[in-house]
Kinemage of the C-alpha trace (Angstrom):
@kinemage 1
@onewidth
@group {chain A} dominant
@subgroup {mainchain}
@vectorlist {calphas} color= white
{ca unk a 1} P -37.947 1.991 -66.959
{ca unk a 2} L -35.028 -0.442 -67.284
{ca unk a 3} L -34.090 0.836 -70.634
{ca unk a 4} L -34.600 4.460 -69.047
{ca unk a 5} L -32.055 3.925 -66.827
{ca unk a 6} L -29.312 1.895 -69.003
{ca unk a 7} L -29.533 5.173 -71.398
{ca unk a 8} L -29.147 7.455 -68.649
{ca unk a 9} L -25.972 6.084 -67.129
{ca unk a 10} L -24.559 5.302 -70.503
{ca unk a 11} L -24.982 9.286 -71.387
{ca unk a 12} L -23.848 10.233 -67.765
{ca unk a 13} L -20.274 8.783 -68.735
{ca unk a 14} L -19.237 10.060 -71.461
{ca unk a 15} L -21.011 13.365 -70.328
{ca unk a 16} L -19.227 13.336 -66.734
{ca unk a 17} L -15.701 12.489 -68.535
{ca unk a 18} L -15.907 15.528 -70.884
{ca unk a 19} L -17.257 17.930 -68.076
{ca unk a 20} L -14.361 16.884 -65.932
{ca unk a 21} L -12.001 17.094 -68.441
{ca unk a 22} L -13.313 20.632 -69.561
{ca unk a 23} L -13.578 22.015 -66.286
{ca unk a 24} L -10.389 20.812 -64.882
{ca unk a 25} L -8.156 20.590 -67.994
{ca unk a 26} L -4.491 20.531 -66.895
{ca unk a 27} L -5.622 19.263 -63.790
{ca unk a 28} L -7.014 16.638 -65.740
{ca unk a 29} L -3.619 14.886 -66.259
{ca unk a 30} L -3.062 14.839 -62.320
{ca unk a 31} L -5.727 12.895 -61.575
């Protein structure tokens, strides 16, 4: 289950970091 849960938070960066950046965009650069 370890390795489980290292892959999921590894994936849930880069996934949460494009999603933001797709779904705020210009607002993006604010933050």
């Amino acid at each position: 289950m370890a390795l489980h849960d290292e892959n999921v938070v590894w994936h849930s960066h880069p996934v949460t970091v494009q999603q933001r950046e797709l779904h705020h965009g210009h607002r993006g650069v604010v933050l």
